[in-house]
C-alpha positions as semicolon CSV with decimal commas, in nm:
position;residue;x (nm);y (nm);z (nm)
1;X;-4,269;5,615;2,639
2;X;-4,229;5,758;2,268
3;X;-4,518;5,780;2,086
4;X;-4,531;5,870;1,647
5;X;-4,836;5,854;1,442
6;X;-4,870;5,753;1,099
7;X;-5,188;5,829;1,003
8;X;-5,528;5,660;1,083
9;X;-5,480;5,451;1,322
10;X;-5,122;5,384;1,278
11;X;-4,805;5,377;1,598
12;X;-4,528;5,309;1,685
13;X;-4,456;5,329;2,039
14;X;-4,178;5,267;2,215
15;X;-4,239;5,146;2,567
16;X;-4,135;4,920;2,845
17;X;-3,822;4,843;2,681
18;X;-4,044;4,727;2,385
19;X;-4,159;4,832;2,030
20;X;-4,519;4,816;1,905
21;X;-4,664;4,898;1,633
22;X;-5,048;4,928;1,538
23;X;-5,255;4,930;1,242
24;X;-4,903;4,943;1,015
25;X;-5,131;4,894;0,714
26;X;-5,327;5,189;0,759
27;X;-5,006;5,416;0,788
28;X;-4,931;5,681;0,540
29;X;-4,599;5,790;0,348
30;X;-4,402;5,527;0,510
31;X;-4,249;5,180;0,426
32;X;-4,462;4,914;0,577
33;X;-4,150;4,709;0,612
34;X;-3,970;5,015;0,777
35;X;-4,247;5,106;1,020
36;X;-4,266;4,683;1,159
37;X;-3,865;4,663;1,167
38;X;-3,775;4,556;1,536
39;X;-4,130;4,569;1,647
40;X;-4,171;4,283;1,917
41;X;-4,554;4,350;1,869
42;X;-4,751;4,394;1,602
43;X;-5,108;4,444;1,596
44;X;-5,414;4,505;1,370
45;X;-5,710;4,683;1,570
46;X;-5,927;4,483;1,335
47;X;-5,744;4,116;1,504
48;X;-5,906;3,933;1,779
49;X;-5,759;4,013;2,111
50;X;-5,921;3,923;2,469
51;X;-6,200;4,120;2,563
52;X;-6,154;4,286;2,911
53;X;-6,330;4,473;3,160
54;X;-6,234;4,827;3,139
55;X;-6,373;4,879;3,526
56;X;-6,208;4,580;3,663
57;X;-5,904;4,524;3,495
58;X;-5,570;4,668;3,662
59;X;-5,225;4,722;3,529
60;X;-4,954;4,451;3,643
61;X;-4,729;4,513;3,970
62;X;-4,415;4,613;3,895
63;X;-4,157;4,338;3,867
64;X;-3,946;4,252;4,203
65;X;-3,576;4,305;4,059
66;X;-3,524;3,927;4,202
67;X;-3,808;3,797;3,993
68;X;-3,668;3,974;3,669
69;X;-3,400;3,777;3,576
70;X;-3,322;4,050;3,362
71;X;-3,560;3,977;3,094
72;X;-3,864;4,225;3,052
73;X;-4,223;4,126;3,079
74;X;-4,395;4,083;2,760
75;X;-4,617;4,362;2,656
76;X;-5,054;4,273;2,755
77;X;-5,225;4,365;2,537
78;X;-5,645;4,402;2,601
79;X;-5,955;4,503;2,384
80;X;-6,161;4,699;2,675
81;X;-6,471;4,741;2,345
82;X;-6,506;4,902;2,011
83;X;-6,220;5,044;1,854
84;X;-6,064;5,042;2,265
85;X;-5,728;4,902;2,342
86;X;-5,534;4,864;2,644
87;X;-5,128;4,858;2,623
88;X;-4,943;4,761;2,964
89;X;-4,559;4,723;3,003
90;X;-4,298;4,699;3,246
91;X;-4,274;5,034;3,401
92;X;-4,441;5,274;3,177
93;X;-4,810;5,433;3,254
94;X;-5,062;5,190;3,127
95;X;-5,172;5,323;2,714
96;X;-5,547;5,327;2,634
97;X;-5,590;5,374;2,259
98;X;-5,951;5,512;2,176
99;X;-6,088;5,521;1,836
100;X;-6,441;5,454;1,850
101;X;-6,557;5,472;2,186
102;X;-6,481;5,516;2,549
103;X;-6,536;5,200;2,765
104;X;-6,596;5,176;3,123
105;X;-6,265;5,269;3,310
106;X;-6,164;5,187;3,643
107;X;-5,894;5,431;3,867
108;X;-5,612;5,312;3,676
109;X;-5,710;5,560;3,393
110;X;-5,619;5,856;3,586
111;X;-5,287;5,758;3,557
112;X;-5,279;5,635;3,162
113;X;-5,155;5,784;2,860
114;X;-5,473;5,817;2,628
115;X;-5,454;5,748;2,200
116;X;-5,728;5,893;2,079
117;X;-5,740;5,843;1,667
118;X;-6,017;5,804;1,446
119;X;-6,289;6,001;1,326
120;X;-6,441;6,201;1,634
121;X;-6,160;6,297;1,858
122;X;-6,375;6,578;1,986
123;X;-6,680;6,339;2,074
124;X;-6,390;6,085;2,227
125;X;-6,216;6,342;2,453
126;X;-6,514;6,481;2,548
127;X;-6,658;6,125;2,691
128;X;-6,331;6,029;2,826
129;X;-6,316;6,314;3,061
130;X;-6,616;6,270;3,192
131;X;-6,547;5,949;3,287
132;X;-6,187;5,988;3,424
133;X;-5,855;6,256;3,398
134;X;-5,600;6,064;3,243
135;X;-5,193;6,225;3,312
136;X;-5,144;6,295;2,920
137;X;-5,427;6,234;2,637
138;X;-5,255;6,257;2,248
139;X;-5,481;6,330;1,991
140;X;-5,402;6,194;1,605
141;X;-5,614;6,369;1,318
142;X;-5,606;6,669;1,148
143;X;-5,631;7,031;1,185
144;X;-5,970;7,039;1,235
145;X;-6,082;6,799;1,420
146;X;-5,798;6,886;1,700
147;X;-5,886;7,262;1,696
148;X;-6,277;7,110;1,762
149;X;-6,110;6,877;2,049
150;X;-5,936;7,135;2,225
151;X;-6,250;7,351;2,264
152;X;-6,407;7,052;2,409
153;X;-6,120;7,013;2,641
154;X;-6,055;7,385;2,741
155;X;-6,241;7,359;3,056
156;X;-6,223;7,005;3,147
157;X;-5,869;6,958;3,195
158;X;-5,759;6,951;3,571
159;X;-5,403;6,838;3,591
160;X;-5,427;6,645;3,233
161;X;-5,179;6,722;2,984
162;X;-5,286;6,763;2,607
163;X;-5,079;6,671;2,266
164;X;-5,166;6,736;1,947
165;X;-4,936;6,460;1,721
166;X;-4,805;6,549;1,412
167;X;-4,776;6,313;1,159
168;X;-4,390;6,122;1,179
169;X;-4,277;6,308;1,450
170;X;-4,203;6,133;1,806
171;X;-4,367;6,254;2,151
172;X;-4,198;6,194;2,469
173;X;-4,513;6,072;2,685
């Protein structure tokens, strides 16, 4: 999975074979029409998506490879509540993207990759690990507001890896 952050609430992630990208309005110093080349989904947090259950909802089996007929599975894509999105595709980690709050999680988030843009990443991280310890969580803002999420985090991590993304530049998740 490659994550890069555009500002706000802006990705583009590469994963499962597949390219989406979020919020491309909302990027900064980048051409819209650059950032949405070859994306195979493209989506607006502001769009209607199906509302999920966070607690219930788990990610999809991985495909038989006598079922695959070599085509990949389509990315799902879930709103778990406010400003919460849920990313799942074929053979990746399942990708929560947090922005304005944490939802209820289920087990499955221990083994996510966790988004967290927006205004309070320290308020966000700080919920999120209370409530489960996700394998890698990326935080998108500035200088800041990281430095005020990693003091959260300092003593709450137990096994989770922490990113802080720089603006244009790709993570290996």
């Amino acid at each position: 999975m490659k994550l890069t952050w555009f500002g706000n609430t802006a990705f583009r992630i590469h994963a499962g074979g597949k390219i989406l990208v979020i919020d491309a309005q909302g990027a900064v110093g980048v051409d819209h029409k650059e950032l949405c080349s070859g994306a195979d989904v493209l989506l607006q947090t502001s769009a209607p998506v199906d509302v999920i259950s966070g607690s219930s909802w788990k990610p999809m089996p991985r495909q038989r490879l006598l079922d695959a007929d070599g085509a990949l599975r389509e990315v799902v894509v879930a709103k778990l509540g406010q400003g919460a999105f849920v990313f799942d595709s074929e053979d990746e980690p399942p990708l929560l993207l947090l922005s304005e709050s944490v939802p209820e999680l289920g087990k499955w988030a221990d083994k996510a990759v966790v988004l967290i843009a927006g205004g309070d990443l320290a308020g966000l991280a700080d919920t999120l690990t209370d409530a489960a310890a996700p394998r890698l969580i990326a935080l998108a803002g500035g200088d800041e507001e990281i430095g005020a999420a990693f003091e959260i985090l300092r003593s709450k991590l137990d096994g989770t890896g922490v990113v802080a993304l720089e603006h244009g530049l790709a993570v290996e998740a």
